[in-house]
C-alpha positions in Angstrom: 0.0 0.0 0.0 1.3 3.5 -0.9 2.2 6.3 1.5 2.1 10.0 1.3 4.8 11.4 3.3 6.2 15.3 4.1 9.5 14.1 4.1 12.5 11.3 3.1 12.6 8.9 6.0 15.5 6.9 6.8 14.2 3.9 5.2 13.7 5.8 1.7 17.1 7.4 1.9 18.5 4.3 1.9 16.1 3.0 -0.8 17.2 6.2 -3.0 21.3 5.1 -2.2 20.7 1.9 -3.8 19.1 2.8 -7.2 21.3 3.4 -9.8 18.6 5.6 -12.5 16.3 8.1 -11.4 13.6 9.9 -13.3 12.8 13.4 -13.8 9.7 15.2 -14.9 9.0 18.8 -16.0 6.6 20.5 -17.7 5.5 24.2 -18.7 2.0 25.6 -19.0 2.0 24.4 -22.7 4.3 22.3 -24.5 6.0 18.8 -24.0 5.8 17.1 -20.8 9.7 15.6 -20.1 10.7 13.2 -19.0 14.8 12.3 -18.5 16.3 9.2 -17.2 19.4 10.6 -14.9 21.8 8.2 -13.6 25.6 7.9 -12.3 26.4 8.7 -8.9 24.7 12.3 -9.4 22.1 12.2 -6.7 22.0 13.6 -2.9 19.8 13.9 0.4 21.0 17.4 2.1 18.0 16.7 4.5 14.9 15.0 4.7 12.9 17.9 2.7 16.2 19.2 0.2 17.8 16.9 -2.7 20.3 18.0 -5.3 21.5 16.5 -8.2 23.8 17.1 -11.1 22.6 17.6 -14.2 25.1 16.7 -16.7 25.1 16.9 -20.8 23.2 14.9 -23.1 20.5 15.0 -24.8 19.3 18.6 -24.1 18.5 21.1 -21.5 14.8 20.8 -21.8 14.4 20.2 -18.2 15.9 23.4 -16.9 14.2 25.1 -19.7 11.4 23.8 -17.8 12.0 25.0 -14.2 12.9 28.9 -15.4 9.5 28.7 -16.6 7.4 26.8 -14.2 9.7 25.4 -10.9 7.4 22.3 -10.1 9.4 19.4 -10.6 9.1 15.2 -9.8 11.8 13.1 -9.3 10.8 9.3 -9.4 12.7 6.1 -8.7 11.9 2.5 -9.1 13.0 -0.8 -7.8 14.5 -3.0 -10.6 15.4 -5.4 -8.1 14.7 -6.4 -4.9 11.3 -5.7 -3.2 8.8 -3.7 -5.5 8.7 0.1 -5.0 7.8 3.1 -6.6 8.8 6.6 -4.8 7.9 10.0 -6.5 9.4 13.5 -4.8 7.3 16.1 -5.5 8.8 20.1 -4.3 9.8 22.7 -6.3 13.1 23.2 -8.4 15.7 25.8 -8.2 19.4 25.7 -11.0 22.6 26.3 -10.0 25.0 27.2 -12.9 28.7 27.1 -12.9 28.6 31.1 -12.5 26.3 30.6 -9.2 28.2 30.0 -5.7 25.7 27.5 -4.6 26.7 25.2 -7.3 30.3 25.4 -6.4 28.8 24.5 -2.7 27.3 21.8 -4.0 29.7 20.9 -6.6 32.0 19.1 -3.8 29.0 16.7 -3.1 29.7 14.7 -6.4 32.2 13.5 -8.0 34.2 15.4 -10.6 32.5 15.3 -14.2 33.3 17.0 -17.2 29.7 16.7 -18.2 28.5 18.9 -15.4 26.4 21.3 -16.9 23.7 22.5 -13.2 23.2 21.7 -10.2 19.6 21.2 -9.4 18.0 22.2 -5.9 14.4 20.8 -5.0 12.6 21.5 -1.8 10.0 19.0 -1.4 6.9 18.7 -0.7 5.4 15.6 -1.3 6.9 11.9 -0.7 4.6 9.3 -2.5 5.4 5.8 -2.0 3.7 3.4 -4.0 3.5 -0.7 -4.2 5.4 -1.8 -7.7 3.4 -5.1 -7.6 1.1 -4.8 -10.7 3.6 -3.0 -13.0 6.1 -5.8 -12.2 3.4 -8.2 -13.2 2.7 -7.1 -16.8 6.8 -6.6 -17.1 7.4 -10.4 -16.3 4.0 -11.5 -17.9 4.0 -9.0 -21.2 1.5 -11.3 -23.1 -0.8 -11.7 -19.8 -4.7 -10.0 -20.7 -4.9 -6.6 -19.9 
């Protein structure tokens, strides 16, 4: 059974320090919905209502295109292993550029990467947890009826 939460509790933190992919999702008023896998060892807990992660190069920049326009943010992560979760953060997003002193306080959090391109700040204010069961059914089962 899913939980709605105010903050990361000890037993999500270390849920979250065990994936190894997280997704992001951003939107504006109009336009696109994105959403980017993010990965590598570019994700932190500065407390149980701030994260940060580095945002490196790739594909685009769509997602901080996103937050300058409209800051609501969603991080999720899912089990791929192990016992069957779902966790979504829901808060609102702030960038760091390489210009800004708060991504050089941050910077020393992560590991050095030439790809860094932001670092992004999100205060939560939701922490959804939800049971994986069913959508791990139809992945092991992909011909089962719907």
């Amino acid at each position: 059974m899913g939980k709605q939460l105010d903050q990361i509790t000890t037993e999500l933190q270390e849920f979250i320090e065990k994936q190894k992919v997280f997704f992001v999702g951003t939107a504006c008023a109009e336009g696109t919905i994105n959403v980017s896998p993010k990965g590598t060892d570019s994700f932190r807990i500065i407390d149980s209502t701030t994260i940060v992660w580095l945002n490196l190069t790739g594909s685009g920049n769509e997602t901080a295109a996103h937050v300058l326009k409209n800051n609501r943010m969603t991080i999720m992560f899912c089990a791929f292993e192990g016992k069957p979760m779902i966790l979504r953060l829901y808060g609102k997003a702030k960038i760091y550029h390489k210009r800004d002193s708060s991504f050089h306080n941050y910077s020393s959090l992560f590991p050095v990467n030439a790809g860094a391109k932001q670092i992004i700040e999100m205060n939560l204010e939701l922490v959804q947890t939800s049971c994986a069961m069913l959508s791990l059914f139809w992945i092991s089962k992909p011909n089962a009826p719907h």
